[in-house]
N, C-alpha and C positions, 0 to 999 in steps of 0.2 A: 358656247357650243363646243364641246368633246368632238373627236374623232375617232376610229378607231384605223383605219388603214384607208386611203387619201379619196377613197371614193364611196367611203361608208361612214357618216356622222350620225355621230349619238350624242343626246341630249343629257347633263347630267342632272339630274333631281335639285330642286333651288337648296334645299337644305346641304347637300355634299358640294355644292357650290361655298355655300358660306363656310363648310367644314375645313375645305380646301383653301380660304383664305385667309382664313382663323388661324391655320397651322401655319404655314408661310410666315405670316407675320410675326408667329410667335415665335419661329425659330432664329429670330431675331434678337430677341433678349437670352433664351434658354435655348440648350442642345438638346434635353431631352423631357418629351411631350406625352401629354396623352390624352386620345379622342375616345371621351365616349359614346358609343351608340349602340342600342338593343339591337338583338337579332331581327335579321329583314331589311337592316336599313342602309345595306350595301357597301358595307365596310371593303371591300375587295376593291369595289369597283373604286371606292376614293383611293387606296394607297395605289390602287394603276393610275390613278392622273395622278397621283403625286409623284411616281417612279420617272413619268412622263415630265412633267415640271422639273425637276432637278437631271435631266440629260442636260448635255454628258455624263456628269459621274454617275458609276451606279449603281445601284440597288440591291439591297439584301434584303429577306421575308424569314422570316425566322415561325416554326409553326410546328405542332405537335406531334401532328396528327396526319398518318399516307393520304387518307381521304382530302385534308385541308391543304396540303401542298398541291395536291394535281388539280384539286379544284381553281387555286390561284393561280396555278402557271395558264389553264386552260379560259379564266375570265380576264388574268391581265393580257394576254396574247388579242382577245376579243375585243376588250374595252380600247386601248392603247394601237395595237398593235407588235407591242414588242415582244420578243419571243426570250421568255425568260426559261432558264434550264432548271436542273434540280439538280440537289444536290445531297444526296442522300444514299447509305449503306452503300451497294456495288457502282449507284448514279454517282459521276462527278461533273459536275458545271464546271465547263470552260471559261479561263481568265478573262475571255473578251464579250462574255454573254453580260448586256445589258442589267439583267434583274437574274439573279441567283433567289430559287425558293426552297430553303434548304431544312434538316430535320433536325432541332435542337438535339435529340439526341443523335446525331451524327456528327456535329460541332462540339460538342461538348469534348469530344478526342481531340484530343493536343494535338495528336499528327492531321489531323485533319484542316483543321483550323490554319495549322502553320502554314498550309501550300497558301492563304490567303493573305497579303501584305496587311497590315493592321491599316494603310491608309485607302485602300481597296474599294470601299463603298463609300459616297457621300450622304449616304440615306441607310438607314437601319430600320425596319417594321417590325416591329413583335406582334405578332397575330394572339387572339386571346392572352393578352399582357397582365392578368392578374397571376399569371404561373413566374413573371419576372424575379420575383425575388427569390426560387430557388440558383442552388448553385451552379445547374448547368446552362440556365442563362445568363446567372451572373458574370462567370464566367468567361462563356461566349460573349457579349455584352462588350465587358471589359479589354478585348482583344480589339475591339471596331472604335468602341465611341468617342475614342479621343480626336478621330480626324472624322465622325459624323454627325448627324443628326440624327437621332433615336424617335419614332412615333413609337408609344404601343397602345394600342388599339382593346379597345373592351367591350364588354354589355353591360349596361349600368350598374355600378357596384355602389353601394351605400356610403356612410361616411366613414366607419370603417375601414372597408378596405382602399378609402382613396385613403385617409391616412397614412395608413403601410406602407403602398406604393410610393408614395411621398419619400421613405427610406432611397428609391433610386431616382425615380419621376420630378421634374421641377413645377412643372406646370399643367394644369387641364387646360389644355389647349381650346376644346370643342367640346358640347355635351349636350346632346340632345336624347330626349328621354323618350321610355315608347309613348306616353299619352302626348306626347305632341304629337309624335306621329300619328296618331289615330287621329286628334283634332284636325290634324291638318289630311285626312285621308288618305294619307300614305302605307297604314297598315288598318287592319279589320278591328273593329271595337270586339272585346273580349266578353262574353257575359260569363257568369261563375254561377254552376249548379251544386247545390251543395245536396250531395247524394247520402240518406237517412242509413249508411251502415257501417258499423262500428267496426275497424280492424287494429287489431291488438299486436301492439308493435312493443308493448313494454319488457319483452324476453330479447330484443334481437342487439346485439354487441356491435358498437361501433369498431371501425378497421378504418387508419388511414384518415380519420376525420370526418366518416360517414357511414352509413347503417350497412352490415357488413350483407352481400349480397346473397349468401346461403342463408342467411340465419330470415332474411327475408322474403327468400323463399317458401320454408317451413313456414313461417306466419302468413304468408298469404293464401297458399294453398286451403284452409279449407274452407276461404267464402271465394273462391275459383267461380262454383255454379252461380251463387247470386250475385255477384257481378258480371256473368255472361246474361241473366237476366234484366239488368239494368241495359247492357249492348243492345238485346232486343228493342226495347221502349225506344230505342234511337238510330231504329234501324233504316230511316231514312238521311240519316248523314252518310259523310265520308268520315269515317272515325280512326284516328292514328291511335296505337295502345303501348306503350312503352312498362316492362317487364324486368324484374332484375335476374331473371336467369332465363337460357336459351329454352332448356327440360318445358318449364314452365308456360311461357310464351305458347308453347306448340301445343301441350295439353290447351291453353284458352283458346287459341281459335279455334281446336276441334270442337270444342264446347259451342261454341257461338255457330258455328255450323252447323251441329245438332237443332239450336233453336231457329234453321231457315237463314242464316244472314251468309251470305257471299264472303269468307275471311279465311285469310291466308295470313301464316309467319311467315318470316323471315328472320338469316343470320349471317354471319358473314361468309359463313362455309356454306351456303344454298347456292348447289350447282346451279337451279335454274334463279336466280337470284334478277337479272334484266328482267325475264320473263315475269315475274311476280308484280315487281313494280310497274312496269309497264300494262298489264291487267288492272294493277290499282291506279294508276294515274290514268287509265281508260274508264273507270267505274264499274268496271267489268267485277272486282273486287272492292267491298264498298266500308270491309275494315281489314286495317292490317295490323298485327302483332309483331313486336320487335324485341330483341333483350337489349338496349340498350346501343343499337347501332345506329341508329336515328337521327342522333342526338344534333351529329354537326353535317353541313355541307349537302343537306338534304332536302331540295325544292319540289316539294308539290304545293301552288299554293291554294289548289280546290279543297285543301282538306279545311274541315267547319269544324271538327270535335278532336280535343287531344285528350285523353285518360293519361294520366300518370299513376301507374300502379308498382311505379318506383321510387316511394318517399326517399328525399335526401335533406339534408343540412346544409347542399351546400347550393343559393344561388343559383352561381354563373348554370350550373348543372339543369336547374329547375328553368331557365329564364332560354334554355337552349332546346328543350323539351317541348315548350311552349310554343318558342319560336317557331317551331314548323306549322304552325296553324294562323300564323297571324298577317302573315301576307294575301292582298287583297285579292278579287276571282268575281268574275260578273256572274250575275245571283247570287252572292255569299254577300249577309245582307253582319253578320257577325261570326265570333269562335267561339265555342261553347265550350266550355271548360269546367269537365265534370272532377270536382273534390268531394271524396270519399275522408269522413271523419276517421283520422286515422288518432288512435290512442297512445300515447308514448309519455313518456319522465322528462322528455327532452324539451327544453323551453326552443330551439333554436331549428326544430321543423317548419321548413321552407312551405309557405302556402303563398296562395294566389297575391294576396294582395302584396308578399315582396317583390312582386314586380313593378311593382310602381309606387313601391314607399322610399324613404328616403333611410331611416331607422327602424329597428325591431319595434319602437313606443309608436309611430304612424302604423306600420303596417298591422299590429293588434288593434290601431281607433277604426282603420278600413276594414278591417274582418269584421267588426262588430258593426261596422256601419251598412254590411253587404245583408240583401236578401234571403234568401231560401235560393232565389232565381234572379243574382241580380246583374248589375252590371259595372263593373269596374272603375269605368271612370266616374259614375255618379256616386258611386259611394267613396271617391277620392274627393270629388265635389262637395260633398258633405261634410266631410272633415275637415276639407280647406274653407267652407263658411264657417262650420265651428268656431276652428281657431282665428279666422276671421275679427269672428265675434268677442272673442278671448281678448283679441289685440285691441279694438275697440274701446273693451272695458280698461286697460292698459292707460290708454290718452286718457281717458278721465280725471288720470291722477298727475299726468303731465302738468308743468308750468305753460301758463299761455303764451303763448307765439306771438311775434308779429307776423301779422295777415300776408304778409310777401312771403315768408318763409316756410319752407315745407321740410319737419323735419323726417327722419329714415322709419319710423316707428309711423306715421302718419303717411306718406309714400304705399310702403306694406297694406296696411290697409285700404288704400283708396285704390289703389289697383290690384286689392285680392289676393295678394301674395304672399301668406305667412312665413313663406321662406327667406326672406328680406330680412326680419326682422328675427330670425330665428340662425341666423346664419352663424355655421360654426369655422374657424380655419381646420384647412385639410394639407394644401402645399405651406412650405414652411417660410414664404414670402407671405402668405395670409396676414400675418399675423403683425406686419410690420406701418408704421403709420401712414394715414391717407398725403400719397401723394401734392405737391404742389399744383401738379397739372390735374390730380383727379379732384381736385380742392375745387379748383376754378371751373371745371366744368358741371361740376355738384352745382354749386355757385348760380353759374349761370342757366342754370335748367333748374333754380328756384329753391333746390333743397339745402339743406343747413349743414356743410360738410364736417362742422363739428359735434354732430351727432350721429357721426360715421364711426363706428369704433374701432374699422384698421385697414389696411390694403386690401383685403381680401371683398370683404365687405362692399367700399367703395368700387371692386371692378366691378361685380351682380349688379350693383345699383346702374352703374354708366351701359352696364349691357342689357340691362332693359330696358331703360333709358333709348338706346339705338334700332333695339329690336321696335319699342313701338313704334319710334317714330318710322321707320323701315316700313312696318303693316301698316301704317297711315292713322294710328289710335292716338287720341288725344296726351297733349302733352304733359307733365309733372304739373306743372301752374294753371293747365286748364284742368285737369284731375282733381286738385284740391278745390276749387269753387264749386264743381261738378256736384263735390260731396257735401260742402258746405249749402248749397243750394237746393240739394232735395234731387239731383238727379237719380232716377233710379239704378243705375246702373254705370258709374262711370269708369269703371274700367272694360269698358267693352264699348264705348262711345267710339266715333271715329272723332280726327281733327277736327273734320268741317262740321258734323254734326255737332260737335263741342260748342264749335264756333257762334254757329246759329243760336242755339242754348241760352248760351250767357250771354248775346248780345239781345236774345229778348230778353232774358230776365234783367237782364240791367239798363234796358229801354223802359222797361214797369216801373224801377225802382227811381227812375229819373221822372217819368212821370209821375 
């Protein structure tokens, strides 16, 4: 049980419970960590118990964005209680303020920096941490981390970009992904409409490492109309519409007002800007236009439809977009998630299914594995039987076992996990041999620790390992007779159902 000030307790979600003791612990071997979690699943409110957790010393927020600073000062004050300052352009955080949430670009001044002792904070947060490796975190960074502890914090990045990170980063601390979260109904299952109209993006120039936002403008402009005719067809949602220029944005809602729908832009120069949103967070306004202001620290969670009629390359961008629709709302039964076939040269156009792939090679098996009208994690589900089945044929060619031993390759498959078996190193400990202690617990939970191929490896295995036994799901040694025996489904068995199982089947085979 959380607190936040001594006569109001709040509860913290089991998952930022386990995030929370994930990181602790690991800050035990390594200084500097990283938790990842998609949008929605409360990243604020864990580095406030964690600011919490390490009082006395205290706390630094390092974060991009005016929206994303005022937002954290204003949920860790809620969640916690502590009253953390800011620290940015004419703001300066006093030396005695608990949690400092300050503006990378305001630290990145030398003179700034220096009023703060380098032993100052015992805690370091990087908010959105895949921007860490340029130089004005690095930087900043550099002036703290020798006397703290670094989390940075993300939304699922690929293997990829945990690599990179890996240049500063020692360890993934925590990582929970969004289709857990949706299994576990923490956020809204996504369906993906794939909308029959072609827009031709093959003219428009990359800037910065992403489609340059004029030049995407002139290419959207002239299917404007029949994409406000598509709004219509959906004009019983709550539909969010995300735009790369302001001009723009304003011309489409006029548009979608002409065809009847309730819809208003927004930007960040909109005097009446409360009022807007507060119409649409009433339904009073039932779509709203935006250029790209949306993006982060923005909760409405009744919204059911997000249009992205701002292709990017890049992710974290796309997966933030998103996010504003995926949080759950009584009668919001899913998020409907209209893609528009956009045309481009470019192989590294972000679509739906990067949000919940692992690599560019998954997320192309999930696109093709999705409907016309489908739904995301089934056609993740599909993939992961595929290669299921892939792995399957794999053991065929395996040397026989003894019957006690389960090796990593047969694990993978008996509990449905192609990522087991497919595992690549990302931190630069991955890659180093399994453990003595990870030997013996392999060992002892049945599997063959010499068919572990390195540290990294062996921790996945021992953390599923934990996690089943945690949801009460059958264990490694009862998994493999499960499979061996014709159970249908054993990785989704529970312990005692296991249990039952194979004490009849082996009450038959005795008689």
């Amino acid at each position: 049980m959380e607190t936040t000030r001594s006569d109001q307790p709040i509860s913290l979600r089991g998952y930022q419970v386990d995030a929370l003791n994930a990181i602790t612990k690991g800050f035990a071997d390594y200084d500097r960590q990283i938790a990842v979690k998609p949008t929605g699943a409360g990243k604020t409110i864990l580095f406030a118990a964690l600011a919490r957790h390490y009082q006395p010393r205290r706390t630094l927020v390092l974060a991009h964005r005016e929206e994303l600073i005022q937002q954290a000062v204003d949920k860790i004050a809620r969640a916690t209680g502590l009253q953390a300052e800011v620290e940015m352009a004419e703001h300066k955080a006093s030396l005695e303020a608990p949690v400092v949430v300050a503006s990378v670009q305001t630290l990145m001044r030398e003179s700034r920096r220096q009023r703060w002792p380098r032993d100052h904070f015992g805690l370091v947060v990087v908010d959105e941490c895949h921007h860490t490796l340029a130089d004005s975190y690095l930087n900043t960074l550099r002036h703290f981390d020798e006397n703290a502890h670094v989390l940075g914090v993300t939304a699922t990045p690929d293997r990829g970009d945990k690599k990179a990170l890996a240049r500063y980063y020692q360890n993934i601390a925590y990582e929970i992904t969004l289709l857990d979260l949706i299994k576990q109904s923490w956020l809204s299952p996504i369906k993906v409409k794939t909308v029959p109209l072609r827009l031709d993006l093959r003219g428009v120039r990359t800037t910065a490492g992403d489609y340059n936002a004029e030049d995407l403008g002139h290419a959207l402009e002239p299917y404007l109309e029949k994409i406000a005719d598509v709004m219509a067809a959906h004009r019983h949602r709550k539909i969010l519409v995300f735009l790369p220029l302001i001009s723009l944005s304003q011309r489409f809602a006029a548009m979608c007002r002409q065809r009847g729908l309730p819809a208003e832009h927004v930007d960040g120069q909109s005097r009446d800007r409360p009022e807007v949103l507060e119409r649409y967070r009433q339904g009073q306004t039932t779509l709203l236009s935006n250029a790209m202001l949306l993006t982060e620290g923005y909760d409405e969670p009744s919204i059911d439809c997000v249009v992205c009629l701002r292709p990017t390359k890049v992710r974290s961008l796309y997966s933030q977009i998103v996010g504003r629709g995926t949080r759950i709302w009584p009668g919001k039964d899913h998020l409907l998630l209209l893609d528009f076939l956009w045309l481009s040269e470019e192989h590294n156009l972000v679509r739906p299914a990067h949000l919940i792939a692992r690599d560019s090679e998954e997320a192309d098996e999930i696109t093709d594995a999705l409907d016309e009208e489908g739904d995301l994690e089934e056609a993740h589900d599909e993939v992961n039987a595929d290669r299921t089945r892939r792995l399957r044929e794999r053991l065929k060619f395996n040397a026989k076992r003894s019957s006690r031993i389960f090796d990593a390759l047969e694990f993978a498959v008996g509990i449905a996990d192609p990522g087991i078996a497919d595992f690549v190193p990302t931190m630069p400990w991955h890659g180093d041999p399994v453990s003595p202690k990870q030997s013996d617990i392999l060992t002892r939970s049945g599997i063959d620790a010499a068919s572990v191929r390195c540290k990294g490896q062996a921790s996945l295995i021992i953390d599923k390992l934990f996690l089943r036994r945690a949801l009460g799901l059958a264990s490694a040694k009862q998994v493999r007779w499960l499979s061996k025996l014709g159970h249908p489904s054993p990785e989704l068995a529970t312990f005692e159902e296991a249990t039952v199982f194979l004490a009849r089947k082996f009450g038959q085979a005795a008689a």
